[in-house]
C-alpha positions as CSV (number, residue, x, y, z in Angstrom):
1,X,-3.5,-46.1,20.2
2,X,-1.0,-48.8,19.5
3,X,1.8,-48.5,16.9
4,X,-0.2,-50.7,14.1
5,X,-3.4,-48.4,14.9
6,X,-1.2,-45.2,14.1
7,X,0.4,-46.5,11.2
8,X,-2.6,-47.6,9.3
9,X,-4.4,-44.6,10.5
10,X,-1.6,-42.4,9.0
11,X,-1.4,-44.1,5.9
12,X,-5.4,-43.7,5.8
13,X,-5.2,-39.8,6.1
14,X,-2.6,-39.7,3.3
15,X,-4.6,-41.7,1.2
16,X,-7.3,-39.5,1.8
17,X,-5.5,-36.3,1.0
18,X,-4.1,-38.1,-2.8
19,X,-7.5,-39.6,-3.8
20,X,-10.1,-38.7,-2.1
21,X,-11.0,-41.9,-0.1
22,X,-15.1,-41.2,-0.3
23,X,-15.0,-38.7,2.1
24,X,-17.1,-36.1,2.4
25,X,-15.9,-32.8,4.1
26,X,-19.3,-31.5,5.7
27,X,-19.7,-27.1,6.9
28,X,-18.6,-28.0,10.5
29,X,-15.6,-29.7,9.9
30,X,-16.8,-33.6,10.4
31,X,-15.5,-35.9,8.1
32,X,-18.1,-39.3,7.2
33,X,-16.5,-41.9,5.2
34,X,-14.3,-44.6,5.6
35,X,-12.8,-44.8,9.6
36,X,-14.5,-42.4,10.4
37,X,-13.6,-42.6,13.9
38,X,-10.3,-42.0,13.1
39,X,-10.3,-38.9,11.3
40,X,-9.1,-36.9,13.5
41,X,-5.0,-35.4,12.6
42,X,-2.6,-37.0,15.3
43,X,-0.7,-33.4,15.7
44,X,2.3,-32.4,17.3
45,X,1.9,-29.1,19.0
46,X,5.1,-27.0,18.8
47,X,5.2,-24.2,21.4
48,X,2.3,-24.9,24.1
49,X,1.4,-21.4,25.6
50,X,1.4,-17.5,23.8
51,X,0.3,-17.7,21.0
52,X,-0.9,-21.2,20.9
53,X,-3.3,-20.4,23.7
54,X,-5.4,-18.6,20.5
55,X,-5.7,-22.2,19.1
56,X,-6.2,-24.2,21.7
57,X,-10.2,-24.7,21.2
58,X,-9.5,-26.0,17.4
59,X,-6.7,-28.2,18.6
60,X,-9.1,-30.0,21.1
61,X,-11.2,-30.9,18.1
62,X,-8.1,-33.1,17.1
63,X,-6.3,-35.7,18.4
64,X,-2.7,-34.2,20.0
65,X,0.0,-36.6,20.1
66,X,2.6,-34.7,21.3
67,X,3.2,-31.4,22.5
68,X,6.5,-29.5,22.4
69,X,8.3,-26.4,24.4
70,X,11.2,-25.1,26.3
71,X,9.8,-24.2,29.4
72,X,8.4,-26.7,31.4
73,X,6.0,-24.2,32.9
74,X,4.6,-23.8,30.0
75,X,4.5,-27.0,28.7
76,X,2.0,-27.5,31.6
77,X,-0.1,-24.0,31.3
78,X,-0.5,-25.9,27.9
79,X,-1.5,-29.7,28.4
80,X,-4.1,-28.0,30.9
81,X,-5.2,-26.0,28.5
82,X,-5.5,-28.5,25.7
83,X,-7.4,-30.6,28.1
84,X,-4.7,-32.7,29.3
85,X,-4.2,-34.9,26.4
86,X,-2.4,-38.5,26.9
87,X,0.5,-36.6,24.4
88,X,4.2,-37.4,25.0
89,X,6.1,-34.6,25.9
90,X,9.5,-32.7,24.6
91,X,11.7,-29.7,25.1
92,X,13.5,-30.3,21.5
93,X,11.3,-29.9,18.6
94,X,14.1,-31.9,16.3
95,X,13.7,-35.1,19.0
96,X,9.7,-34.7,18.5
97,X,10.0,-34.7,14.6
98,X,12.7,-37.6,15.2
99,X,11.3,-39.9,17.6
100,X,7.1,-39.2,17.1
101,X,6.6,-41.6,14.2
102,X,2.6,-41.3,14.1
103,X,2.7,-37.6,13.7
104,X,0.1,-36.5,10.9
105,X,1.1,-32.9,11.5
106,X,2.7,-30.0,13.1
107,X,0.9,-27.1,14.8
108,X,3.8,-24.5,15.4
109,X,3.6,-21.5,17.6
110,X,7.0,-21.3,18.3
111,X,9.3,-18.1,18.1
112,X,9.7,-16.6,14.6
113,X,13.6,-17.8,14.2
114,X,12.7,-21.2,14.5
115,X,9.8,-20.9,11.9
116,X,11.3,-22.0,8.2
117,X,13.5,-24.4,10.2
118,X,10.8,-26.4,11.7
119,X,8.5,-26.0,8.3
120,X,11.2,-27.8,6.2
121,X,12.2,-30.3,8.4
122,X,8.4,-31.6,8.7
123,X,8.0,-31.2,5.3
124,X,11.3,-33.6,4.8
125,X,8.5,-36.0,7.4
126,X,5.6,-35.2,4.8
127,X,3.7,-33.9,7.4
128,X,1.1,-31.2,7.4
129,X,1.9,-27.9,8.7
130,X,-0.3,-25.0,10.1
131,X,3.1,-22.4,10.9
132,X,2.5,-19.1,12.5
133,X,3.4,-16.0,10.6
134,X,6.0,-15.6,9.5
135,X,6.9,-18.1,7.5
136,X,10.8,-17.3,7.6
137,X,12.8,-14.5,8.8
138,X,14.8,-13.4,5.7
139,X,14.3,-13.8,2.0
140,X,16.6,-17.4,1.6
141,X,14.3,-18.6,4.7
142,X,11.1,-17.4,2.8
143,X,12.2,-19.4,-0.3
144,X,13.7,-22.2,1.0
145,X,9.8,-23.7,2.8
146,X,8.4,-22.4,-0.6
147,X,10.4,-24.4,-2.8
148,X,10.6,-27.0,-0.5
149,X,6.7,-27.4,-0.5
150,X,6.5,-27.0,-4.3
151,X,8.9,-29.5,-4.9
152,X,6.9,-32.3,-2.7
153,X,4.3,-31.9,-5.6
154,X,2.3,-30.1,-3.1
155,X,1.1,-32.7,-1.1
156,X,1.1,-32.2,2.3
157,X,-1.6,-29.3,3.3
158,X,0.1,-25.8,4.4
159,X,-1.3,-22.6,6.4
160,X,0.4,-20.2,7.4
161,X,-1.4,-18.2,10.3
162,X,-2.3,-15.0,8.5
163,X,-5.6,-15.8,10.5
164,X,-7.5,-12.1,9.6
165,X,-7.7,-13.7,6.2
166,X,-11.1,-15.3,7.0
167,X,-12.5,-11.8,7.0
168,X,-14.8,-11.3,4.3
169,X,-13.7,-8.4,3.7
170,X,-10.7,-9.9,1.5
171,X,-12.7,-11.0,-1.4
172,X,-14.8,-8.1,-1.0
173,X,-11.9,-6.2,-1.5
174,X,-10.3,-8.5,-4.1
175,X,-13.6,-8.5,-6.2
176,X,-14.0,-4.5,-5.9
177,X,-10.2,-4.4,-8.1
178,X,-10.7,-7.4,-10.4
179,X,-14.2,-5.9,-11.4
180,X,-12.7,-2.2,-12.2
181,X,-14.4,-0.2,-9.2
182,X,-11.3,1.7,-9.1
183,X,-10.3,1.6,-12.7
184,X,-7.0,-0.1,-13.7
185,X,-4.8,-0.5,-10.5
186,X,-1.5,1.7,-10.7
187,X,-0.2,1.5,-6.6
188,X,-0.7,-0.3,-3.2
189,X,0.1,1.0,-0.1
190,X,0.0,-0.8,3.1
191,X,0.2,0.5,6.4
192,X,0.8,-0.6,9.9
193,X,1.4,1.9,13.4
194,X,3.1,0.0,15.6
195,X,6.9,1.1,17.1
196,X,9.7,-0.9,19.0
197,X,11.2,-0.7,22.6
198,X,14.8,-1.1,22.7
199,X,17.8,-0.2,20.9
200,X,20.1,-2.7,21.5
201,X,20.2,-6.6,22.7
202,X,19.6,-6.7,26.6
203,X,22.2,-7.8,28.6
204,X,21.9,-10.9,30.7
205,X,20.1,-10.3,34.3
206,X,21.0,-14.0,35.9
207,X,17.2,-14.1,36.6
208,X,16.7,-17.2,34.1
209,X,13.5,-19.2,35.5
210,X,14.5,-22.9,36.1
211,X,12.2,-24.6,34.0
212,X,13.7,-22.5,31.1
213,X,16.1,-24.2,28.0
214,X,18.0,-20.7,26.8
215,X,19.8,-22.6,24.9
216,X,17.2,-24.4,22.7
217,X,14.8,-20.9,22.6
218,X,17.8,-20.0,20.5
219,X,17.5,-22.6,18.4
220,X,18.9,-21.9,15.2
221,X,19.9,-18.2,16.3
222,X,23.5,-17.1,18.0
223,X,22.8,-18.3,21.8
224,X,22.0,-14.9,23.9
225,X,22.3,-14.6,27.8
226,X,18.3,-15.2,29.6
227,X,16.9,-11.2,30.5
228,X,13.6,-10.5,31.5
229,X,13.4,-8.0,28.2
230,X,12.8,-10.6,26.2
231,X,9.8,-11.7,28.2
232,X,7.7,-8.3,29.1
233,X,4.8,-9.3,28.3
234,X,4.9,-12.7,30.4
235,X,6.0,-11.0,33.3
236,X,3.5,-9.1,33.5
237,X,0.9,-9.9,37.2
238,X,-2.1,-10.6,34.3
239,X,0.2,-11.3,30.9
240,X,-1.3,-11.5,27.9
241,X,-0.7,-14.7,25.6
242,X,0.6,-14.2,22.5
243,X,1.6,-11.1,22.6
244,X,5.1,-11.4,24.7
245,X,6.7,-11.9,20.6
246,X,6.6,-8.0,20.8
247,X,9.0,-8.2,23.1
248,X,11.9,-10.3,21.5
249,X,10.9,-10.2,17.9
250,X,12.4,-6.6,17.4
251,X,15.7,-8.3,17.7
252,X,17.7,-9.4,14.2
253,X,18.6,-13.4,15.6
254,X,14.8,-13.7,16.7
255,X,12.8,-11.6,14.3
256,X,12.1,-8.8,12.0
257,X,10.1,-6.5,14.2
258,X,6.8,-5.3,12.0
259,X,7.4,-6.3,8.7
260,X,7.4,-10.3,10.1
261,X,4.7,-8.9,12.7
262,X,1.6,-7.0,11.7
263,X,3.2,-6.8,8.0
264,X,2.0,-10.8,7.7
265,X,-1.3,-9.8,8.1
266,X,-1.6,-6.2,6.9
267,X,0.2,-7.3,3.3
268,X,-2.0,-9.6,3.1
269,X,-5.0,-7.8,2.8
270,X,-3.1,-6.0,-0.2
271,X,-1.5,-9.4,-1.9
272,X,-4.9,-11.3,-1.7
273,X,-6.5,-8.8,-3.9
274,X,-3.1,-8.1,-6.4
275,X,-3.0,-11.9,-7.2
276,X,0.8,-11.7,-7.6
277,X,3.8,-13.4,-8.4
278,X,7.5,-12.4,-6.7
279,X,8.2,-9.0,-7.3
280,X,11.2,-7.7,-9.5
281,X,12.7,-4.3,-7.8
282,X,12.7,-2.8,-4.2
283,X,13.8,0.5,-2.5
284,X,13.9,1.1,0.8
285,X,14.6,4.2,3.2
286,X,13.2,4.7,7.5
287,X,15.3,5.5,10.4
288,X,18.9,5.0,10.8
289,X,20.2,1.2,10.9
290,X,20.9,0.1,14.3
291,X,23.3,-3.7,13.9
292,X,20.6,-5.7,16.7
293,X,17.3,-4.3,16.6
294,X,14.6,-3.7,13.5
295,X,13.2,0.1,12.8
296,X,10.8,1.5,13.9
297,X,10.1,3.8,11.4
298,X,10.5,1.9,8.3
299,X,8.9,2.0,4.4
300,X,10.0,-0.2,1.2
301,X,8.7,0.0,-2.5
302,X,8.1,-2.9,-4.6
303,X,7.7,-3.4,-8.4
304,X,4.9,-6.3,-9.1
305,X,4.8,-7.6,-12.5
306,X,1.8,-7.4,-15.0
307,X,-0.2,-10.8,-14.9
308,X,-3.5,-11.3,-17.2
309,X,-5.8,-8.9,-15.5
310,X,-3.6,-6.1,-14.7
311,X,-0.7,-4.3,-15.3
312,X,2.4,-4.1,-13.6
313,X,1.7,-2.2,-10.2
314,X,4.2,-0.6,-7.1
315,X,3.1,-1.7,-3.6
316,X,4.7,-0.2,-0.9
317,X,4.5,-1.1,3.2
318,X,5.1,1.8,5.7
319,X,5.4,1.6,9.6
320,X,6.4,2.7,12.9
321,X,4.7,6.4,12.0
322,X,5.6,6.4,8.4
323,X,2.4,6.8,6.4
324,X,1.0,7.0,3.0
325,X,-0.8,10.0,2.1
326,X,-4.4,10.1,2.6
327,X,-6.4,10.1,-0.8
328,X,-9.2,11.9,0.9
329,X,-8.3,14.8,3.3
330,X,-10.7,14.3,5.8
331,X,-9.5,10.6,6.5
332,X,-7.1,10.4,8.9
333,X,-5.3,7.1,8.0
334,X,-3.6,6.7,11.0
335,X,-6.3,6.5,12.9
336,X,-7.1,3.3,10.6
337,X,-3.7,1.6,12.5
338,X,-3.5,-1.6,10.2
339,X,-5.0,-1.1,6.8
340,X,-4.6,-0.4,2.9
341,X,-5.0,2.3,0.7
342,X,-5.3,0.9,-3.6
343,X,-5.1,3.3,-6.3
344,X,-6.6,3.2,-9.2
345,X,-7.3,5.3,-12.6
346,X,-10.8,6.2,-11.1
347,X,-10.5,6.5,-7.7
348,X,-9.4,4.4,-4.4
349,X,-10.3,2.0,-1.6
350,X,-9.6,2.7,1.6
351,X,-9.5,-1.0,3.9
352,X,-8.7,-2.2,7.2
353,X,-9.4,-6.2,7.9
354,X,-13.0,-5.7,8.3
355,X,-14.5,-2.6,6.3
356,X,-13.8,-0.6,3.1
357,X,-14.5,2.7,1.4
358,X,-15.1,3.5,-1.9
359,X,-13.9,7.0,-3.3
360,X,-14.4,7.3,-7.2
361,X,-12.2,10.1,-8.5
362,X,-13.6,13.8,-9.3
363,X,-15.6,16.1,-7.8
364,X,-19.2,14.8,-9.1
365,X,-18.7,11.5,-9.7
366,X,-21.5,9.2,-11.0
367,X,-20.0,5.4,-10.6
368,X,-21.9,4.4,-13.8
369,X,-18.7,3.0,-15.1
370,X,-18.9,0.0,-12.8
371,X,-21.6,-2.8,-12.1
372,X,-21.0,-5.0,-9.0
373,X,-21.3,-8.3,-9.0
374,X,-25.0,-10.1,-7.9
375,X,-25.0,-11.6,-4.2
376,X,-24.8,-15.4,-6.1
377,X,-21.4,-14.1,-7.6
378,X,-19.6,-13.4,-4.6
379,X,-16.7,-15.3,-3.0
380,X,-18.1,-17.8,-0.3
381,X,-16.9,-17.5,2.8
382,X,-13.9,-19.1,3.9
383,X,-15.1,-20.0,7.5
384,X,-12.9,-21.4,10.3
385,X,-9.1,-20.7,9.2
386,X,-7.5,-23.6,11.2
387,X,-11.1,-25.9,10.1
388,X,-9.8,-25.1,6.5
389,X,-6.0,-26.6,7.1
390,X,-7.5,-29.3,8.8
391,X,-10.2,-30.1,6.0
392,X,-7.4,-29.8,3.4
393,X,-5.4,-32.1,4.8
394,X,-7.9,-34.5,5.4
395,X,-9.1,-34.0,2.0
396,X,-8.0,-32.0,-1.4
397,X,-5.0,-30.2,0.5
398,X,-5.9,-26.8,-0.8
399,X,-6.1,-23.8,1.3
400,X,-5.7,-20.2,0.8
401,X,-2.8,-19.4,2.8
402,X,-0.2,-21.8,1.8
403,X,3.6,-21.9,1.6
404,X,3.3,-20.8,-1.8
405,X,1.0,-17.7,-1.5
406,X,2.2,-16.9,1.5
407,X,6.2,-17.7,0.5
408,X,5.9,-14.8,-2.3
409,X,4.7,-12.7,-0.4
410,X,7.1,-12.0,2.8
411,X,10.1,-12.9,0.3
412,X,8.9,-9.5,-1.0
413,X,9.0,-7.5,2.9
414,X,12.1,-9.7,4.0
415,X,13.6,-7.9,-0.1
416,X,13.1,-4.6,1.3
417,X,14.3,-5.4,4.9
418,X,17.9,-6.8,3.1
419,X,17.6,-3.4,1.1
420,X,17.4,-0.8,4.4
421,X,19.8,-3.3,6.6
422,X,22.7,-2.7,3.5
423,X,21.7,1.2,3.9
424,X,21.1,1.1,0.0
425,X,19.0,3.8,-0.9
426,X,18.5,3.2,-4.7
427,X,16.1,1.0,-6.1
428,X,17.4,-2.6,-6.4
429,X,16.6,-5.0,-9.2
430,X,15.9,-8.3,-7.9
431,X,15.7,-11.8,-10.2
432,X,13.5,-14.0,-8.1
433,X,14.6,-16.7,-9.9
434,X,18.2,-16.8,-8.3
435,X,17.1,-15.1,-5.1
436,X,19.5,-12.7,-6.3
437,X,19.2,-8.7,-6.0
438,X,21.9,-6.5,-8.7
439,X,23.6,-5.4,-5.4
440,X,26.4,-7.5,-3.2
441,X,25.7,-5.3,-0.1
442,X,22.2,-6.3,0.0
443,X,22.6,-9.6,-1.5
444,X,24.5,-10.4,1.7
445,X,21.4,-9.6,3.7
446,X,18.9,-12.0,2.0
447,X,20.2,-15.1,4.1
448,X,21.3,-16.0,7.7
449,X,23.9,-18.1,9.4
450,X,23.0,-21.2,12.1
451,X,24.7,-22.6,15.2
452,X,25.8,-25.6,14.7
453,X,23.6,-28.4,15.0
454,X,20.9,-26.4,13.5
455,X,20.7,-27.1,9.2
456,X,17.3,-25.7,7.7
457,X,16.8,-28.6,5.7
458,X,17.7,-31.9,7.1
């Protein structure tokens, strides 16, 4: 494709996305309508193996003009995979977003510390973004590629890859609350089982593969000698992709262990169905704070505000073996691992991503006070999670996961995180207006510091 050809292609698929352009987005994800042939997004891939290796069979349905990581190795493990696209090739995602002109978007599957960096950046580039959770890695980070999107009047498409979304068991669950199967919602409580490994940063081993750039994995984070630590999961004879992040994202510079992990997706099974906006206290309490690595054991309380179909409601998130009480004895809700528990004036629903329970309140109770909703009434399904990004920003630019939805909600975890890390065991009011919490010692956890060379928004 020569540079005229991307240009006008570009300037086609922008068009598209601000009026429409006669297109018609069909079930399967193939657009008809002016050029069509070029309908495809020219996308920049942004970390080619782990976790992209999950999304490789969508990104072959789109065009991939360039494709992004530090390790050469697997920069290749990731052309192969994508089919061996004609894509140029970087090590430095700020030289892609620089010098890659016809870029429509950026697919990024990068390590979590580089997340809101990258997000902003492209959105300075108006590009489209698909970001793996989470979308930043303290509460300034969350707010910054929120307010960064709103104040672009929106109009760019955003996903951020809370992928378990798609379930149809989120509406389900969402319509169950709204339609008063368990009353008037008082509390939330959202659960995830997972621990860490390590205590403390691993020390540098001098094994450091060749193909490697230490230096640009820590980005935007304090520069840390190579170990193997940070890499279990890759070093393993039959590794599995994706999931070496459990391996380096317990550490503060690269991540926030759980809450940025499992958290992303567990939340949002609760903040799908509370419809909220940012929350306006937290406490926090879990093991002792340890200066380089993220609990294990860790639980925060949140106060969300009223809005016009409920009243104000506490959601709280427990991990690493913390748990909420069980509303029903003979459920064992760590045997659930990842799920939900919402409590109502008549009774509760137990959920994981994919199934529910029901359990009215009393000990004879008759469920006459609620009338579900006929099949014609239901939420449609949401379909292919990527398929939706890609139609969105091909088309009306909506989709249900976006910077804004998904910005208020881990500003809310990364709250609590800031409250624990100041070892503040009161609850904190928080104006999330200024980003601002009534404490100095937790205030002074809600944002990071960058090497230099690496601004958030530039």
């Amino acid at each position: 494709m020569n540079e005229i050809q991307s240009s006008s292609r570009r300037h086609f698929l922008k068009s598209a996305a601000f009026t429409g352009a006669g297109l018609t987005i069909l079930p399967s994800g193939v657009l008809r309508g002016a050029q069509a042939p070029s309908n495809k997004l020219n996308i920049g891939l942004i970390g080619a193996w782990g976790r992209a290796d999950q999304h490789w069979s969508f990104l072959k349905t789109q065009n991939i003009g360039a494709v992004c990581d530090v390790s050469e190795k697997h920069l290749g493990i990731g052309l192969k995979g994508l089919g061996n696209p004609k894509a140029a090739t970087y090590k430095d995602w700020r030289v892609m977003l620089d010098k890659q002109k016809d870029l429509d978007a950026v697919f990024v599957c990068s390590p979590d510390h580089t997340h809101a960096h990258i997000a902003t950046w492209a959105l300075n580039r108006g590009l489209h973004i698909y970001l793996e959770k989470p979308i930043g890695n303290c509460v300034e980070e969350c707010r910054t590629v929120r307010d960064k999107w709103l104040s672009t009047g929106k109009k760019v498409a955003t996903q951020v890859g809370t992928q378990r979304h798609a379930s149809d068991n989120f509406p389900r669950v969402a319509e169950l609350i709204k339609d008063g199967a368990i009353g008037d919602l008082t509390d939330v409580f959202a659960f995830g089982d997972r621990t860490r490994q390590h205590s403390t940063y691993p020390k540098g081993d001098g094994n450091k593969p060749a193909d490697l750039d230490q230096d640009l994995w820590c980005g935007p984070s304090p520069l840390h000698p190579y170990s193997d630590a940070y890499w279990t999961q890759l070093l393993k004879e039959k590794p599995v992709p994706g999931m070496n992040c459990l391996s380096w994202n317990q550490f503060w510079d690269f991540g926030t262990g759980q809450v940025g992990d499992m958290g992303s997706h567990t939340m949002d099974l609760a903040w799908n169905a509370l419809e909220a906006d940012r929350v306006t206290s937290a406490k926090a309490h879990g093991e002792d704070v340890m200066s380089d690595v993220a609990p294990g054991e860790f639980s925060a309380t949140y106060t969300v505000p009223a809005n016009d179909w409920r009243g104000e409601v506490r959601v709280s998130w427990w991990q690493g073996g913390l748990m909420p009480p069980s509303p029903i004895k003979w459920i064992d809700l760590a045997k659930v691992g990842h799920g939900a528990v919402f409590k109502g004036t008549k009774g509760f629903i137990i959920a994981d991503f994919w199934r529910r329970i029901i359990h009215p309140n009393g000990k004879d109770p008759d469920f006459t006070y609620y009338k579900s909703r006929k099949a014609e009434d239901l939420t449609a399904p949401l379909g292919n999670f990527q398929e939706e990004w890609s139609n969105a920003a091909k088309g009306d630019l909506k989709t249900t996961c976006d910077f804004d939805y998904s910005g208020r909600m881990m500003e809310m975890m990364m709250l609590g995180l800031a409250a624990y890390r100041a070892g503040v065991a009161e609850k904190v009011d928080y104006d999330p207006e200024k980003g601002l919490t009534n404490n100095d010692a937790v205030n002074r956890h809600l944002s990071k510091t960058y090497r230099e060379g690496w601004p958030i928004d530039a």
